[in-house]
N, C-alpha and C positions, 0 to 999 in steps of 0.2 A: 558700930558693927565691924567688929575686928575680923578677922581670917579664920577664929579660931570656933567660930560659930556656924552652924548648918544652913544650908542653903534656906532648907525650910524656915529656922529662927528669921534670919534675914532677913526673908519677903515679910513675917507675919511682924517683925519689929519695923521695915518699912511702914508698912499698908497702915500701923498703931501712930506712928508720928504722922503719919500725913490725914490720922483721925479717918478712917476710911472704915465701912463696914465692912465684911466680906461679901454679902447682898450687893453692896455699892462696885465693889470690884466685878465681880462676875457679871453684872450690869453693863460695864466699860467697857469688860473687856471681853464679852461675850463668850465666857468658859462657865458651867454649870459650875453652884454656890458650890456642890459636894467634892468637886474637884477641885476647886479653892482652896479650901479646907484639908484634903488627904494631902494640897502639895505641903500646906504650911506645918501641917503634923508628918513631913518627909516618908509620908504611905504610897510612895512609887508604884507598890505591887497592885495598887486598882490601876492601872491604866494597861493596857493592851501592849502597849509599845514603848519604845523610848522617844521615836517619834510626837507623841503627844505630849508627855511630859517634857520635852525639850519646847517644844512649843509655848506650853503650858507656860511655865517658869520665864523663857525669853520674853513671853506678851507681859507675864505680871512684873518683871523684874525693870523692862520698859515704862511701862506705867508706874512706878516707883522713881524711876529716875534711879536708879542704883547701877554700879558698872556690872551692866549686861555681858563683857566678855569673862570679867572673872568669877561672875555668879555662874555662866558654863562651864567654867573650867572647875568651879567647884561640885556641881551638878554629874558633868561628869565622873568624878573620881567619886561618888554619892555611889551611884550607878553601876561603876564598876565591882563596886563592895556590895552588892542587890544583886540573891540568888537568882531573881529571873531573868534581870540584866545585863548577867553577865559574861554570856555568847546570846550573838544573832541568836533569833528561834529560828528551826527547821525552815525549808522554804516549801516542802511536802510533810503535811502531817500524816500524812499515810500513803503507804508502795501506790505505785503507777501500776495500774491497769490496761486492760485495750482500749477501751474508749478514751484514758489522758493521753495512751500512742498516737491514737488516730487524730485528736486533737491537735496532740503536738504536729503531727505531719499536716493538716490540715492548713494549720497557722503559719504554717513556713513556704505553699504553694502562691506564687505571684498571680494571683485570681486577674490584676487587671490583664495583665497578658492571655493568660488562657482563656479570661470571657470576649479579646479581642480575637483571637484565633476561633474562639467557638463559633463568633460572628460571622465571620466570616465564612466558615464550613458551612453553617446553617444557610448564608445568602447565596452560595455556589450550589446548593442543593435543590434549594428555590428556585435559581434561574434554568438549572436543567429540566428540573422537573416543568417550568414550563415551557418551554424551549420544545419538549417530547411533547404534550402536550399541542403547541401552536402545529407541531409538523404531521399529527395524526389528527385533525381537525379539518373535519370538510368542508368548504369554506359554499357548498352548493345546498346545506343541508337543510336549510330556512330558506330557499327560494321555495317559491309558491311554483305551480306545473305554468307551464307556458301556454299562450290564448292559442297557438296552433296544434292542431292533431298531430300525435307523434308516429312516429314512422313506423312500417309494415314491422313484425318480428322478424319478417326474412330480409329486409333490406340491410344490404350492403355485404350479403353473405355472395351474390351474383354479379356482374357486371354486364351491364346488355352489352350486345353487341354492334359494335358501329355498320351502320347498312353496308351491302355490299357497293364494290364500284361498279359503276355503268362502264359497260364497253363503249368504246369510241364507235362511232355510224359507223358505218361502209358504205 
C-alpha cells in the first residue's frame, strides 16, 4: 500500500488481506455496510459532513491496523479536492428572522439569576400581601356573643353624677 494510492483503495486493500467482509466490518465497527462501501469507492459526497467521514475512515483505518495519521492526512487532501468539501457549509441556511432574534436574545439571558431575583420579588409580594392582610383582620370576628347582656345603647354616652356632699351638722 504505497502513497500513491487512494485512501479508499487502501481501507478496501486492507479490510481484503485481513480477509474481512464489508458485513463483517460494519458489524465491528458499528458504521452502516452502505457507508463502508461509498468510503471504499472514495463517494464522500453521501455523507452530511466531513465530520463523519473522518470518523468513518479513522474507526476503519483503526480496525485495519494501517497508519491512522497518514491515512488523515491523505483523507484530508481527498477532501479538499471534493466539491462539497471544500469550504465549511453555511452555518445559517437561510436569513434570520424575528423569532431566530428573539431566540438569539433569549439564549444569551442569565435565566439562573433572573429566576433568583424573580424569587424573590414574588416572595416580598407574598409577605406584604400578607402582612396587610394579618393587620386588617379582626382578631374578635369568630368570638361567639358573650353569656352576659350587653349594654344599654345609651350607655357611656352620659356619666351619672356623683351624689351631692352633705353639709357638715351645726
Amino acid at each position: 500500500m504505497g502513497n500513491m494510492s487512494t485512501v479508499a483503495e487502501q481501507l478496501r486493500q486492507g479490510r481484503e488481506a485481513r480477509s474481512l467482509t464489508v458485513q463483517q466490518v460494519a458489524e465491528i465497527t458499528k458504521v452502516r455496510s452502505d457507508h463502508i462501501r461509498a468510503v471504499e469507492e472514495g463517494n464522500y459526497e453521501v455523507f452530511s459532513a466531513t465530520v463523519y467521514v473522518r470518523g468513518f475512515v479513522r474507526s476503519y483505518a483503526s480496525l485495519l491496523k494501517l497508519d491512522v495519521p497518514q491515512i488523515m492526512v491523505a483523507l484530508d487532501q481527498e477532501l479538499e479536492r471534493s466539491a462539497k468539501f471544500a469550504e465549511p457549509p453555511p452555518l445559517a441556511k437561510r436569513p434570520r428572522n424575528l423569532a431566530d432574534f428573539l431566540m438569539l436574545q433569549l439564549s444569551q439571558v442569565a435565566w439562573r439569576q433572573w429566576l433568583i431575583a424573580l424569587g424573590a420579588v414574588a416572595l416580598f409580594i407574598a409577605a406584604l400581601w400578607g402582612w396587610v392582610a394579618w393587620r386588617h383582620h379582626d382578631p374578635l370576628k369568630k368570638v361567639s356573643p358573650g353569656r352576659y347582656p350587653s349594654a344599654p345603647d345609651n350607655w357611656g354616652e352620659t356619666l351619672p353624677l356623683p351624689p351631692a356632699p352633705r353639709s357638715p351638722a351645726r
